[in-house]
BAVOVO-925977 format. One line per field, with one value per atom (N, C-alpha, C, O): residue number from 0; residue in one letter; x, y, z. Coordinates in nm, 2 decimals. Example, Ala and Ser with C-alpha at 12.3 -4.5 7.8 and 13.67 -1.06 7.14 Angstrom:
<nodes>
seq: c(0,0,0,0,1,1,1,1);
type: c(A,A,A,A,S,S,S,S);
east: c(1.32,1.23,1.32,1.42,1.28,1.37,1.29,1.34);
north: c(-0.57,-0.45,-0.33,-0.33,-0.22,-0.11,0.00,0.11);
up: c(0.78,0.78,0.78,0.85,0.71,0.71,0.79,0.80);
</nodes>
This chain:
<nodes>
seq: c(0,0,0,0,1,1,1,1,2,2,2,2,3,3,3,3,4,4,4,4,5,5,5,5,6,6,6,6,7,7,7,7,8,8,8,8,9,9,9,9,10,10,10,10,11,11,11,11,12,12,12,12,13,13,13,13,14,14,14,14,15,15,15,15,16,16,16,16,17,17,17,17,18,18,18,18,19,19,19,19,20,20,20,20,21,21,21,21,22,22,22,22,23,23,23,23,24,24,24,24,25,25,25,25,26,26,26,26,27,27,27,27,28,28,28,28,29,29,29,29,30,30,30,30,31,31,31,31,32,32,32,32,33,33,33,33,34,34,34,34,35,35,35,35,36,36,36,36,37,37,37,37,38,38,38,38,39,39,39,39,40,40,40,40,41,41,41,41,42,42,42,42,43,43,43,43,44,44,44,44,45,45,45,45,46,46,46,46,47,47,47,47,48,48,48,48,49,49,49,49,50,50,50,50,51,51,51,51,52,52,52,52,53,53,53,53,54,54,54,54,55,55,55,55,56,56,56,56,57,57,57,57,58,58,58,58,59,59,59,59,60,60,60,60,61,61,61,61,62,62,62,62,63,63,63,63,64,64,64,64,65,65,65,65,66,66,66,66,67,67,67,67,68,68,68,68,69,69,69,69,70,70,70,70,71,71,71,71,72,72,72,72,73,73,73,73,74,74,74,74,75,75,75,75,76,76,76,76,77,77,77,77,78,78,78,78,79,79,79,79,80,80,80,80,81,81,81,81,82,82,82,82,83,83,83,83,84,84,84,84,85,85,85,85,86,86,86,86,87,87,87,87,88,88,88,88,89,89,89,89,90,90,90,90,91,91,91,91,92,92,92,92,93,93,93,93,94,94,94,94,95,95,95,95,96,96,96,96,97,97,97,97,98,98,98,98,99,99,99,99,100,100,100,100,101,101,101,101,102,102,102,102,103,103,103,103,104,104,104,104,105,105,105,105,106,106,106,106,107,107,107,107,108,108,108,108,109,109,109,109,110,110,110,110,111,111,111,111,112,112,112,112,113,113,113,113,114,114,114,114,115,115,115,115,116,116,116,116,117,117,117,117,118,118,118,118,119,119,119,119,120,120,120,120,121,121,121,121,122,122,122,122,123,123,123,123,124,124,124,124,125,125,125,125,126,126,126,126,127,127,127,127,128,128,128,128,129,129,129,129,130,130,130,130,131,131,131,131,132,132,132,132,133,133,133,133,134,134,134,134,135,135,135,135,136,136,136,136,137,137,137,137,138,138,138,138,139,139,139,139,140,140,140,140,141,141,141,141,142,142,142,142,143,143,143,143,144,144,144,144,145,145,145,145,146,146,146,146,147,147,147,147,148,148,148,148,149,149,149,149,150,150,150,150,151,151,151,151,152,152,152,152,153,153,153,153,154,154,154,154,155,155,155,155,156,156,156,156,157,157,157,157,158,158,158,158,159,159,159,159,160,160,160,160,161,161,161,161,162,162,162,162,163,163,163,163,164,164,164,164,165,165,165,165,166,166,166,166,167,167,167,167,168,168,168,168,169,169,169,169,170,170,170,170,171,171,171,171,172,172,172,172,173,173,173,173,174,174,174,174,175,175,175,175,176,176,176,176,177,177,177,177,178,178,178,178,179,179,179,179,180,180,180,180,181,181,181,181,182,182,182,182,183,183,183,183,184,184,184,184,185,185,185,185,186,186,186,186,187,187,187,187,188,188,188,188,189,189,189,189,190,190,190,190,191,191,191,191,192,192,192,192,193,193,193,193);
type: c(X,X,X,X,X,X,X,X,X,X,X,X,X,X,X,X,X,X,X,X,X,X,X,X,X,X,X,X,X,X,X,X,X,X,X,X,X,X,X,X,X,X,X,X,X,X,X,X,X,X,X,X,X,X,X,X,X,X,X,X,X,X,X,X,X,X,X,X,X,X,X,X,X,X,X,X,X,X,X,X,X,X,X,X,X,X,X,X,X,X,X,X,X,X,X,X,X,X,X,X,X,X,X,X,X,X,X,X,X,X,X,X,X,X,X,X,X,X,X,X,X,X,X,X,X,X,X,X,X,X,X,X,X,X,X,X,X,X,X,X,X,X,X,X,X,X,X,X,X,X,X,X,X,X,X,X,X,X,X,X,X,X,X,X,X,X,X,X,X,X,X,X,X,X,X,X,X,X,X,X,X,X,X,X,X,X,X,X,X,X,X,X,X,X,X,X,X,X,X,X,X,X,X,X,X,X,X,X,X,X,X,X,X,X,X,X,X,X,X,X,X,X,X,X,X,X,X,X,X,X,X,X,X,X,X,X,X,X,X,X,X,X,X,X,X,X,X,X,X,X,X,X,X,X,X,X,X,X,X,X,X,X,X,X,X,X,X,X,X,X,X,X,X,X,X,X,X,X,X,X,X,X,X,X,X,X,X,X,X,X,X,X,X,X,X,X,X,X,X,X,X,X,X,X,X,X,X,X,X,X,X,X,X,X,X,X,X,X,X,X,X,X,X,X,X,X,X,X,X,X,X,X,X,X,X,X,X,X,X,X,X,X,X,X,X,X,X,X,X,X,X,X,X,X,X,X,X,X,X,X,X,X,X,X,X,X,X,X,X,X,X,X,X,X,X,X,X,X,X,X,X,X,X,X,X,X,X,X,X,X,X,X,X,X,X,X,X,X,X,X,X,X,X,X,X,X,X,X,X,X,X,X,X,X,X,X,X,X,X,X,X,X,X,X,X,X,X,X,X,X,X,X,X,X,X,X,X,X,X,X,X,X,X,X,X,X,X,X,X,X,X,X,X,X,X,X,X,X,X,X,X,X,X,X,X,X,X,X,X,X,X,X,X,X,X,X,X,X,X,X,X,X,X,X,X,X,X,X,X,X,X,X,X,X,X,X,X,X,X,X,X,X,X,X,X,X,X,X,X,X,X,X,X,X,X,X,X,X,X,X,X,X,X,X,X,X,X,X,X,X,X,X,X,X,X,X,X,X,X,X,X,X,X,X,X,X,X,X,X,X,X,X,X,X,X,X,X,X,X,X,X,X,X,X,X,X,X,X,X,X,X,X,X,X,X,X,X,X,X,X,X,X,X,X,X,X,X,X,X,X,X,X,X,X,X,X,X,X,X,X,X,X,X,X,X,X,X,X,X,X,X,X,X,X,X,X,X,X,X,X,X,X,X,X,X,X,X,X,X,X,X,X,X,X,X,X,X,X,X,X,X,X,X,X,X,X,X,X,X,X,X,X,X,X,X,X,X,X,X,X,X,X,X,X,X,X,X,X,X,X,X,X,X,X,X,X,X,X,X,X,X,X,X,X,X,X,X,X,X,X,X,X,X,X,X,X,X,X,X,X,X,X,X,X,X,X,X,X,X,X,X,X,X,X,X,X,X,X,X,X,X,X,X,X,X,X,X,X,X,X,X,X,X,X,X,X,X,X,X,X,X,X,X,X,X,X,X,X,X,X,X,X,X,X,X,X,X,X,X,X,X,X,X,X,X,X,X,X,X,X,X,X,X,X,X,X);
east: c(0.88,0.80,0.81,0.71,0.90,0.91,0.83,0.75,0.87,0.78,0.62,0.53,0.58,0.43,0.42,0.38,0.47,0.46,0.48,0.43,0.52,0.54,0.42,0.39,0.34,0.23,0.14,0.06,0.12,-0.03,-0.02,-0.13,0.10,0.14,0.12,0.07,0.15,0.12,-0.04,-0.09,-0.13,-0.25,-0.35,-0.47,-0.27,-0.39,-0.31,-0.36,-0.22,-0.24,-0.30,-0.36,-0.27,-0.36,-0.53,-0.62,-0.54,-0.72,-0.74,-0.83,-0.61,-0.61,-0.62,-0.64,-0.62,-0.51,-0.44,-0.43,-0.33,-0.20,-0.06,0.06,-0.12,0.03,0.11,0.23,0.08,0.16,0.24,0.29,0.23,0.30,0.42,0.53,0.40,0.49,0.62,0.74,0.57,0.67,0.72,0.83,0.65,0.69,0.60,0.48,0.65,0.63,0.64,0.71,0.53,0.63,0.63,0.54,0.73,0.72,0.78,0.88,0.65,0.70,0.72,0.66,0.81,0.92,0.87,0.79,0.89,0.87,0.86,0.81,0.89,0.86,0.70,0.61,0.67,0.51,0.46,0.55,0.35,0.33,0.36,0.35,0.39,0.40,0.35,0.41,0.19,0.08,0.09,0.03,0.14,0.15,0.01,-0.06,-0.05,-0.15,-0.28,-0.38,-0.23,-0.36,-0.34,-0.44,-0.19,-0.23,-0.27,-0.34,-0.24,-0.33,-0.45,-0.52,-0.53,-0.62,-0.72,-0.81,-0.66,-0.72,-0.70,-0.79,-0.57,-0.56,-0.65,-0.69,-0.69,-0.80,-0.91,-0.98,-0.95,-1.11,-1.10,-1.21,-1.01,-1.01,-1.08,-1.12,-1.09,-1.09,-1.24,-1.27,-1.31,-1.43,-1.43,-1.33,-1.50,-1.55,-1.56,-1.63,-1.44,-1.41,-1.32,-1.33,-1.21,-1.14,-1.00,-0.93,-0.93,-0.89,-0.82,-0.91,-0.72,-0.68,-0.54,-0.47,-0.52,-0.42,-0.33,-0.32,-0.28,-0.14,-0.03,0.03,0.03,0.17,0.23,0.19,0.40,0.46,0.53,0.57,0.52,0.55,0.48,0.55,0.37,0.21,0.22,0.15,0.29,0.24,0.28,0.25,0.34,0.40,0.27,0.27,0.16,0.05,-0.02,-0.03,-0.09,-0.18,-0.32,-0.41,-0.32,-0.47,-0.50,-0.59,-0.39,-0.37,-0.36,-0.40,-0.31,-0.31,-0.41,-0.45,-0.48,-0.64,-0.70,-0.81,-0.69,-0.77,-0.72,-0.79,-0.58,-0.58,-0.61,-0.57,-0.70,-0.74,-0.85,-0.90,-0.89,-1.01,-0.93,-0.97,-0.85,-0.80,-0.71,-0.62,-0.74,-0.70,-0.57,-0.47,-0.61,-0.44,-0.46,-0.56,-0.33,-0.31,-0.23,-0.13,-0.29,-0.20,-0.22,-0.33,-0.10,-0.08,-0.01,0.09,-0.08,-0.09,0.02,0.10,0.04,0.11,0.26,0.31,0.37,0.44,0.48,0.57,0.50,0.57,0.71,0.77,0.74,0.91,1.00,1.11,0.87,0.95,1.03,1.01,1.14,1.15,1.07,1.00,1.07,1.01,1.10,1.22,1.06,1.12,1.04,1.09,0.97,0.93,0.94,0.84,1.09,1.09,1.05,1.02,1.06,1.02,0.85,0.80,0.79,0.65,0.60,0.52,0.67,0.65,0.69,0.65,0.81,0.85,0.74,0.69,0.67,0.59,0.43,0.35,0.42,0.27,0.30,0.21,0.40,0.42,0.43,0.35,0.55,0.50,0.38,0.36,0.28,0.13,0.22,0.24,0.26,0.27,0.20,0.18,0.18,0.06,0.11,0.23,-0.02,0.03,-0.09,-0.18,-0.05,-0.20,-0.22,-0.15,-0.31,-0.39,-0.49,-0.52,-0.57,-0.72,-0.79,-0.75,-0.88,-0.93,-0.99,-1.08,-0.94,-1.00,-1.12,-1.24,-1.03,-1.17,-1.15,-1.14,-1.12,-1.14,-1.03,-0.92,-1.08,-0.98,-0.88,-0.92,-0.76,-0.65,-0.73,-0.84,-0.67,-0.67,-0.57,-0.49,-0.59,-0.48,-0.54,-0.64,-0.39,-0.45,-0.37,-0.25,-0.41,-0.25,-0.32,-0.44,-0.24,-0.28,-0.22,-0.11,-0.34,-0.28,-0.30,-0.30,-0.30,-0.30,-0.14,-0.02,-0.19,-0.09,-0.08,-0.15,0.06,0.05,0.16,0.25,0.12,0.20,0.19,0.09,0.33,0.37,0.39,0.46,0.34,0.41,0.46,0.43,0.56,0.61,0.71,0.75,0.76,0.85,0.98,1.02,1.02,1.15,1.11,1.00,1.23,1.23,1.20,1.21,1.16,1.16,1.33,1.38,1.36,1.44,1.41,1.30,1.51,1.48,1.64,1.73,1.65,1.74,1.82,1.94,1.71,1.73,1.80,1.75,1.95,1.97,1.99,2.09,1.93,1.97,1.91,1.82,1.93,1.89,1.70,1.61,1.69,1.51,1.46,1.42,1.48,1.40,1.40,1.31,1.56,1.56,1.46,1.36,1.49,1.39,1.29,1.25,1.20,1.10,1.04,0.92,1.14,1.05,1.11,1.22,0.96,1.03,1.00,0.89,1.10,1.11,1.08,1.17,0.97,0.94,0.96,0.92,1.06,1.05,0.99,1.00,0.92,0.84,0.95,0.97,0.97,1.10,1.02,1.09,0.89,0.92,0.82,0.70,0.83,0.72,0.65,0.71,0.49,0.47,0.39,0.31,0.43,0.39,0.30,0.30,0.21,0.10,0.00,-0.12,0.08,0.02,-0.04,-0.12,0.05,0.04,-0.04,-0.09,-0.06,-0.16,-0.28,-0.33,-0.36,-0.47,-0.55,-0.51,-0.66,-0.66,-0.78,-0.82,-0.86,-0.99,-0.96,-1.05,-0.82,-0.77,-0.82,-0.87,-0.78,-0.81,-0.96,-0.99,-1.04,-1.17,-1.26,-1.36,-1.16,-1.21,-1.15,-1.21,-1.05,-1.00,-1.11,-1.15,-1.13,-1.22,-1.29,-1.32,-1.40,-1.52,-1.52,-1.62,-1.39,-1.43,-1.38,-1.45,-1.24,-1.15,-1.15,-1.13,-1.18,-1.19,-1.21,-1.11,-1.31,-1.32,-1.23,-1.17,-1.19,-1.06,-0.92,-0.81,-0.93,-0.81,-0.75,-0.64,-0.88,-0.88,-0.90,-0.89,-0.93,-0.91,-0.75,-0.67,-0.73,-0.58,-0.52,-0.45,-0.50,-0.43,-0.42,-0.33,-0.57,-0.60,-0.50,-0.45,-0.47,-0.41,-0.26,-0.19,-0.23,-0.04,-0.07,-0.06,-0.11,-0.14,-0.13,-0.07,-0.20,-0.16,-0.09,-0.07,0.00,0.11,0.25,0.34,0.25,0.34,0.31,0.39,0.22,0.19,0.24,0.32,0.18,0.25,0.42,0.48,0.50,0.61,0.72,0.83,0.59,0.65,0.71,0.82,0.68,0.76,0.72,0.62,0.79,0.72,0.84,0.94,0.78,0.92,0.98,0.94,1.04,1.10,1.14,1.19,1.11,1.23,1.33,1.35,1.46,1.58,1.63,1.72,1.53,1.59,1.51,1.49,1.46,1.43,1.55,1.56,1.63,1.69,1.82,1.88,1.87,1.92,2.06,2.17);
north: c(0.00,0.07,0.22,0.28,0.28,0.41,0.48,0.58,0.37,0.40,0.38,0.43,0.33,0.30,0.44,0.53,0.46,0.61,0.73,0.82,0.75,0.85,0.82,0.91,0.70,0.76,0.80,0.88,0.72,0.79,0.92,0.98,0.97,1.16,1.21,1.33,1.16,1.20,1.24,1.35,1.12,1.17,1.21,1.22,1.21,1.30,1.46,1.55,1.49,1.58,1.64,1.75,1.55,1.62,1.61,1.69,1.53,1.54,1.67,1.74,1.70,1.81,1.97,2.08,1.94,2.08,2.12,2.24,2.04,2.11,2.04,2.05,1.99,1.93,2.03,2.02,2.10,2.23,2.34,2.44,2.30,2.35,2.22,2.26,2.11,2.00,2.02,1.98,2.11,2.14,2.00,2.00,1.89,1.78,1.73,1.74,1.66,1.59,1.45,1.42,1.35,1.20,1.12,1.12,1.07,0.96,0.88,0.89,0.74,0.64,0.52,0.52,0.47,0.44,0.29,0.25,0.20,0.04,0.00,0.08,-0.12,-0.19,-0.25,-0.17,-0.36,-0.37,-0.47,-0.55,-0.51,-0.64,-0.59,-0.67,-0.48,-0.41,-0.35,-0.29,-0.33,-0.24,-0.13,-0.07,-0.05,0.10,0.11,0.17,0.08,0.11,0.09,0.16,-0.02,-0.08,0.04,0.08,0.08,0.17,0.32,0.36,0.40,0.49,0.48,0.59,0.38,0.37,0.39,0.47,0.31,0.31,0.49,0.57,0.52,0.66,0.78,0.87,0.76,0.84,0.84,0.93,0.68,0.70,0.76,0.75,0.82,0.86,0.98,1.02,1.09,1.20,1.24,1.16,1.31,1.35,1.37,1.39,1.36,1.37,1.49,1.58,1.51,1.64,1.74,1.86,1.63,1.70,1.64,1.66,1.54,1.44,1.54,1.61,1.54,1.57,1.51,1.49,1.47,1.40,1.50,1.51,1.56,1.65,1.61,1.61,1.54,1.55,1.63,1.74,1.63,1.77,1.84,1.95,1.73,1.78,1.90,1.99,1.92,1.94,2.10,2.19,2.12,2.22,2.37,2.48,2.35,2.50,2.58,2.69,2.48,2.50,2.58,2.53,2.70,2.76,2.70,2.73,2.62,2.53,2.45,2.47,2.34,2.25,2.31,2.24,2.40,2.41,2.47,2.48,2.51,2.61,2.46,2.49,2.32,2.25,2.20,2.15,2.23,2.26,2.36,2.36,2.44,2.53,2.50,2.57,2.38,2.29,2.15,2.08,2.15,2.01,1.98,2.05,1.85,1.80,1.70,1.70,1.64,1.58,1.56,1.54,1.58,1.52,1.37,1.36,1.28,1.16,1.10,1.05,1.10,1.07,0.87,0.81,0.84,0.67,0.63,0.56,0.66,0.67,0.76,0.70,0.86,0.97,0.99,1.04,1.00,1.05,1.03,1.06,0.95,1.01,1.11,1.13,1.20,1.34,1.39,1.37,1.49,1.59,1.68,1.75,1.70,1.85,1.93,1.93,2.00,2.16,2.27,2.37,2.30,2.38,2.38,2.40,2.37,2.34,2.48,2.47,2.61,2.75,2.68,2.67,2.64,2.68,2.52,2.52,2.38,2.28,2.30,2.26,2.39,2.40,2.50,2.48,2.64,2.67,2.58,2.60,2.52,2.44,2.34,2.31,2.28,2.19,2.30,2.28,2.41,2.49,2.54,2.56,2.57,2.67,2.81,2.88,2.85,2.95,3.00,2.95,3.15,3.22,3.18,3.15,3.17,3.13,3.20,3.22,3.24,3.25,3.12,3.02,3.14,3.00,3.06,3.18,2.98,3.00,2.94,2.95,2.89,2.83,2.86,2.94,2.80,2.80,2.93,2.94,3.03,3.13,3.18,3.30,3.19,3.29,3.32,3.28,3.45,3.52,3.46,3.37,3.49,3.48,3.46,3.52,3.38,3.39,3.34,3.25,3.41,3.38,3.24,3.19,3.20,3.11,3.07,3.10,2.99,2.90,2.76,2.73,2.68,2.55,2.49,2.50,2.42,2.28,2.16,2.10,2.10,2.00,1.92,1.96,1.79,1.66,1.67,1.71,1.61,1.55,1.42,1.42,1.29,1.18,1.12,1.11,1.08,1.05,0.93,0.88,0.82,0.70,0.69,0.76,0.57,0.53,0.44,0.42,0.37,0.28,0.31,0.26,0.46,0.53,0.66,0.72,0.70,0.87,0.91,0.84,1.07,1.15,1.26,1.31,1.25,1.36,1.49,1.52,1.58,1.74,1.78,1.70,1.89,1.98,2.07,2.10,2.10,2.18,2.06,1.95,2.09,2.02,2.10,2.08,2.19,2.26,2.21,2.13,2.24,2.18,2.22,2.14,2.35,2.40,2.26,2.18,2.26,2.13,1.98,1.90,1.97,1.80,1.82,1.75,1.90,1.90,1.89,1.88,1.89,1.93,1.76,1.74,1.62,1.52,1.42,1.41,1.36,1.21,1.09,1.06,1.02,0.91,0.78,0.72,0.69,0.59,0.46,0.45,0.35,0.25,0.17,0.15,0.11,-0.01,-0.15,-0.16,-0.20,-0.25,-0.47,-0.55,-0.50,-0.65,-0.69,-0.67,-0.74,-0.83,-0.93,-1.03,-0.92,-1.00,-1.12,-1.09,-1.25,-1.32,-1.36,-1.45,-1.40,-1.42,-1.51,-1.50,-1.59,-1.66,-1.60,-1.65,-1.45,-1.40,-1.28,-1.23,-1.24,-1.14,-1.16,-1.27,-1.04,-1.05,-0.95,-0.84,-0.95,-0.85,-0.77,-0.67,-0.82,-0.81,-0.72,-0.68,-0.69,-0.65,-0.51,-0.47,-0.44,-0.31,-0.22,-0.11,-0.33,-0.30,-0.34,-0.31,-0.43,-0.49,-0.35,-0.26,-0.36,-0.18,-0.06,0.01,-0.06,0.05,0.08,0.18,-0.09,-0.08,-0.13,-0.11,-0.19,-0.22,-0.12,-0.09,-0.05,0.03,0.13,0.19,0.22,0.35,0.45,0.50,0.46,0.52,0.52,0.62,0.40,0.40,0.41,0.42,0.42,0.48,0.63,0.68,0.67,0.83,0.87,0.99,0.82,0.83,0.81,0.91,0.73,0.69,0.78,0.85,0.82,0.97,1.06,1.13,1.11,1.25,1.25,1.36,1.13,1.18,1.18,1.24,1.12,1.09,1.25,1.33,1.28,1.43,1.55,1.66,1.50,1.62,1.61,1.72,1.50,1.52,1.57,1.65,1.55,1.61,1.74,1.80,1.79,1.94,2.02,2.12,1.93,1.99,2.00,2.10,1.87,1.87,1.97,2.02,1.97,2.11,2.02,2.08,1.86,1.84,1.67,1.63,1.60,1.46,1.37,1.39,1.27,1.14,1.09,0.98,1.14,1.09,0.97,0.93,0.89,0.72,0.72,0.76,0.67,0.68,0.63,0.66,0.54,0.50,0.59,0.58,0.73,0.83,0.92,1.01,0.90,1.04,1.06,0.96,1.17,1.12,1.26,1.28);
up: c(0.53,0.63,0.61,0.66,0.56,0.59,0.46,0.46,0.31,0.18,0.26,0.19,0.38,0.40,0.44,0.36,0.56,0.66,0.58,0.64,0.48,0.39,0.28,0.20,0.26,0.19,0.24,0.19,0.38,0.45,0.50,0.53,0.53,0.56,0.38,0.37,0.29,0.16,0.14,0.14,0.13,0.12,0.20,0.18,0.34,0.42,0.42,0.49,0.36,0.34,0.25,0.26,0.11,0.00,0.05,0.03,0.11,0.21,0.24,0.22,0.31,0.42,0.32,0.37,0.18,0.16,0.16,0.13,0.20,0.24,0.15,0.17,0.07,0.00,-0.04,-0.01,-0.07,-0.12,-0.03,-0.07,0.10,0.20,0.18,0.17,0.18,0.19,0.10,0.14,-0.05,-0.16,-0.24,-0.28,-0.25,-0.28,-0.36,-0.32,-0.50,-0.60,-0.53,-0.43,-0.63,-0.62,-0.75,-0.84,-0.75,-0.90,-0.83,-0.77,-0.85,-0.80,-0.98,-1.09,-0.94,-1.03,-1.07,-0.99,-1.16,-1.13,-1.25,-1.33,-1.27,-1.42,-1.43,-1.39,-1.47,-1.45,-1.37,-1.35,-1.30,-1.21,-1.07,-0.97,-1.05,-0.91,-0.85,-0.77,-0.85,-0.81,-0.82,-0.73,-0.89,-0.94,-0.99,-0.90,-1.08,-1.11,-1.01,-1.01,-0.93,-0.85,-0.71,-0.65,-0.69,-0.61,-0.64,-0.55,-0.74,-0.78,-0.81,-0.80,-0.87,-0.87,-0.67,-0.62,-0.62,-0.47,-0.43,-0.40,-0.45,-0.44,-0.47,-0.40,-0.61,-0.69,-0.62,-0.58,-0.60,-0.50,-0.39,-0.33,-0.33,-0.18,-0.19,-0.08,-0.34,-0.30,-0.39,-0.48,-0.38,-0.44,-0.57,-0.63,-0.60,-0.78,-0.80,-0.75,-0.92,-1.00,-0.89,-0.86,-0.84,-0.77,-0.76,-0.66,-0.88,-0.90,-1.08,-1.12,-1.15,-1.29,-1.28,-1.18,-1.43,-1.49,-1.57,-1.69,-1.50,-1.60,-1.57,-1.45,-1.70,-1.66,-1.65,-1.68,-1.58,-1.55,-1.70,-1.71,-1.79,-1.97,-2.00,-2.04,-1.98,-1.98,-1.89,-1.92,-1.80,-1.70,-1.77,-1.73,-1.87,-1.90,-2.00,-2.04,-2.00,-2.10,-2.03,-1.91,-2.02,-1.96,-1.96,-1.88,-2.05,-2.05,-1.94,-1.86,-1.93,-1.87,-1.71,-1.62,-1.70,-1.54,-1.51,-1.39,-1.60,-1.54,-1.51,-1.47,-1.51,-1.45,-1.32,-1.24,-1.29,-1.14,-1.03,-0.92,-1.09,-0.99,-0.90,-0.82,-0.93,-0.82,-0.75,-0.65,-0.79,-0.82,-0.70,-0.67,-0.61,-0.51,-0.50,-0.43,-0.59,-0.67,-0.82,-0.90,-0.85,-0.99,-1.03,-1.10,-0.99,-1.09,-1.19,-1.22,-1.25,-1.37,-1.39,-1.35,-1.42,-1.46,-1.54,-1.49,-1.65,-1.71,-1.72,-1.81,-1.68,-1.71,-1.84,-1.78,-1.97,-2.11,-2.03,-1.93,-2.15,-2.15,-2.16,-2.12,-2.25,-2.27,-2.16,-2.04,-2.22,-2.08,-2.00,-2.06,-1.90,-1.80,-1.85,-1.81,-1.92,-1.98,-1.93,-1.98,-1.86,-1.78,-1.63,-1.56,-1.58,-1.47,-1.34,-1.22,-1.44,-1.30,-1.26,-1.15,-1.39,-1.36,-1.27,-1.18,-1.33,-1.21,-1.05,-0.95,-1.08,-0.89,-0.85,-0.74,-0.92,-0.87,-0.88,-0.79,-0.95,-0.89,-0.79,-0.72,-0.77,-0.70,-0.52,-0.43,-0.53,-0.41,-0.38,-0.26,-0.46,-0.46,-0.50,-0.39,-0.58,-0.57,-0.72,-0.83,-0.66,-0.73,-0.87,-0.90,-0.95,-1.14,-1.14,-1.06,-1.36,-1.42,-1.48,-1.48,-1.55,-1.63,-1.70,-1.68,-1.81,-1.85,-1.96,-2.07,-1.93,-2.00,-2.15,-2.16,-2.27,-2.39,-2.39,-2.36,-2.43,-2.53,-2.43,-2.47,-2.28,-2.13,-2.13,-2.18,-2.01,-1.97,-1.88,-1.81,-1.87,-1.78,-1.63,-1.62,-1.52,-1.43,-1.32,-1.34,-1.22,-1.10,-1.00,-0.96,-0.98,-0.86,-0.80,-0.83,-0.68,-0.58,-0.62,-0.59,-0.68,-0.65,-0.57,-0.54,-0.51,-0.40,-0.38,-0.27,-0.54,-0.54,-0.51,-0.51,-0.50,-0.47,-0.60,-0.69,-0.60,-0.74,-0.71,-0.63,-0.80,-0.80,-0.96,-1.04,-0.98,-1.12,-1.15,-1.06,-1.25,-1.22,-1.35,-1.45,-1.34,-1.48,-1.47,-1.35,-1.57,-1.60,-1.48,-1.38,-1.62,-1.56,-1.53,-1.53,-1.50,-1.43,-1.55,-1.65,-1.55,-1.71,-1.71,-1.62,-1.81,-1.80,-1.81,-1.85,-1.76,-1.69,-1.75,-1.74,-1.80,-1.78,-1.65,-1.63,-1.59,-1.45,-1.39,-1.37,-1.34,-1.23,-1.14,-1.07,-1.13,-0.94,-0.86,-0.89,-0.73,-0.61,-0.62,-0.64,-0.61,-0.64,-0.67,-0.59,-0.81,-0.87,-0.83,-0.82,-0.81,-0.74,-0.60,-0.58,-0.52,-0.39,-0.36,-0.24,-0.52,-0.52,-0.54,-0.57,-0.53,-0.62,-0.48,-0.43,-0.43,-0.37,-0.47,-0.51,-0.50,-0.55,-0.55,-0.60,-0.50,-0.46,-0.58,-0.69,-0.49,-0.65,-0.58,-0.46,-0.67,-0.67,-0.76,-0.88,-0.69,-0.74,-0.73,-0.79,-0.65,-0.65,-0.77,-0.73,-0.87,-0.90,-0.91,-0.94,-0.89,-0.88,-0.96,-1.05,-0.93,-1.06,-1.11,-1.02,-1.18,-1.23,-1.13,-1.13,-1.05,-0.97,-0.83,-0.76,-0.82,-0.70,-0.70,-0.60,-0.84,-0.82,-0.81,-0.84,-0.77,-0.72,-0.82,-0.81,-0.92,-1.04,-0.97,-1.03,-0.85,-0.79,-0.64,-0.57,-0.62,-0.48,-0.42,-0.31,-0.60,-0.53,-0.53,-0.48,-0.59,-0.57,-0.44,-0.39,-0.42,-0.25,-0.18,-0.14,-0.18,-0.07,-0.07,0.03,-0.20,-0.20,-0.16,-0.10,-0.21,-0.12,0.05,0.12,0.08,0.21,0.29,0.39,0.28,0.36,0.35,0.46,0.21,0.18,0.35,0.40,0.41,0.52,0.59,0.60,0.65,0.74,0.67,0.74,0.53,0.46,0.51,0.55,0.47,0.52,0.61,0.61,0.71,0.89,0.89,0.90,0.87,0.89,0.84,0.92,0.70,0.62,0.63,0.58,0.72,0.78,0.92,0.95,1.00,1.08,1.07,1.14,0.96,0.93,0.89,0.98,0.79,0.71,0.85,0.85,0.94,1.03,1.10,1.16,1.16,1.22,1.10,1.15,1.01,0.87,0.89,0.97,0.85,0.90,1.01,1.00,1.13,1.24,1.25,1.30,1.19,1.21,1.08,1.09,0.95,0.87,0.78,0.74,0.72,0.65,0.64,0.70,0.56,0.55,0.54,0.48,0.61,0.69,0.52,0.47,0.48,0.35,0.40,0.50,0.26,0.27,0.25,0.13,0.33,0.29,0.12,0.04,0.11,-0.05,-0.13,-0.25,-0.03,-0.20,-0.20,-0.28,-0.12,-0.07,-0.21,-0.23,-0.29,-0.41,-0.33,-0.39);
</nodes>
């Protein structure tokens, strides 16, 4: 229940614009057969076209790579690399919005706040060097821990959500999204808490 309540305050805020006030990453965790995929996928359609990028946080120290979050409403990543996050100043600042440059191939430098969401999935966690507090604070953890079995899945599920719920997805997320807001923070699940 509480992994439910903490995702619908998750993407109505990224709806909202405001993930980046939240200061929070997520990597949701799980082996395979657990809707990780089927639920980012439903995730992705919620948000407008060409407002949606896949950077991993391996990825963020690139100046390329973050010049496509400067439109960018969330970022998830389907997959995570195992590599390490070795750029941990410049992930805690895209994950806060705080000012960066960036630029695109052949262009000039430019400034921005990003505010995009961003959500990670994968197997396992990635390793990080940084262990200070900054950086751990900056990740909720969600595991997807049941699977299910060939008998029980459903491979057709999440294109029924799409097309039938999408609207009321986002009715529903806009308003978790703004009570998070108002309260300055988001109902974390006790089994992320590290």
């Amino acid at each position: 229940e509480e992994k439910i309540r903490f995702a619908w305050e998750f993407i109505g805020c990224a709806l909202l614009r405001a993930a980046t006030r939240m200061q929070k990453a997520v990597f949701i965790v799980g082996g395979g057969a657990n809707g990780k995929s089927t639920l980012i996928d439903i995730l992705i359609s919620l948000f407008p076209a060409g407002s949606v990028t896949s950077i991993a946080p391996q990825d963020f120290a690139s100046e390329y790579r973050l010049a496509f979050l400067r439109s960018a409403l969330l970022n998830a990543v389907n997959e995570s690399p195992d590599s390490e996050i070795a750029a941990s100043a410049t992930f805690k600042s895209t994950i806060t919005g705080d000012l960066m440059m960036a630029r695109q191939i052949r262009e000039a430098p430019f400034a921005f706040r990003p505010i995009a969401a961003h959500v990670f999935l994968g197997n396992e966690l990635p390793a990080f060097r940084d262990l200070s507090e900054g950086f751990a604070r900056r990740w909720i953890v969600l595991t997807m821990d049941r699977e299910f079995s060939v008998q029980e899945q459903d491979r057709t599920i999440g294109q029924r959500i799409r097309e039938q719920e999408s609207e009321a997805i986002v009715c529903r997320a806009i308003i978790a999204g703004a009570t998070a807001i108002k309260r300055g923070h988001f109902i974390e699940p006790t089994t992320s808490v590290t």
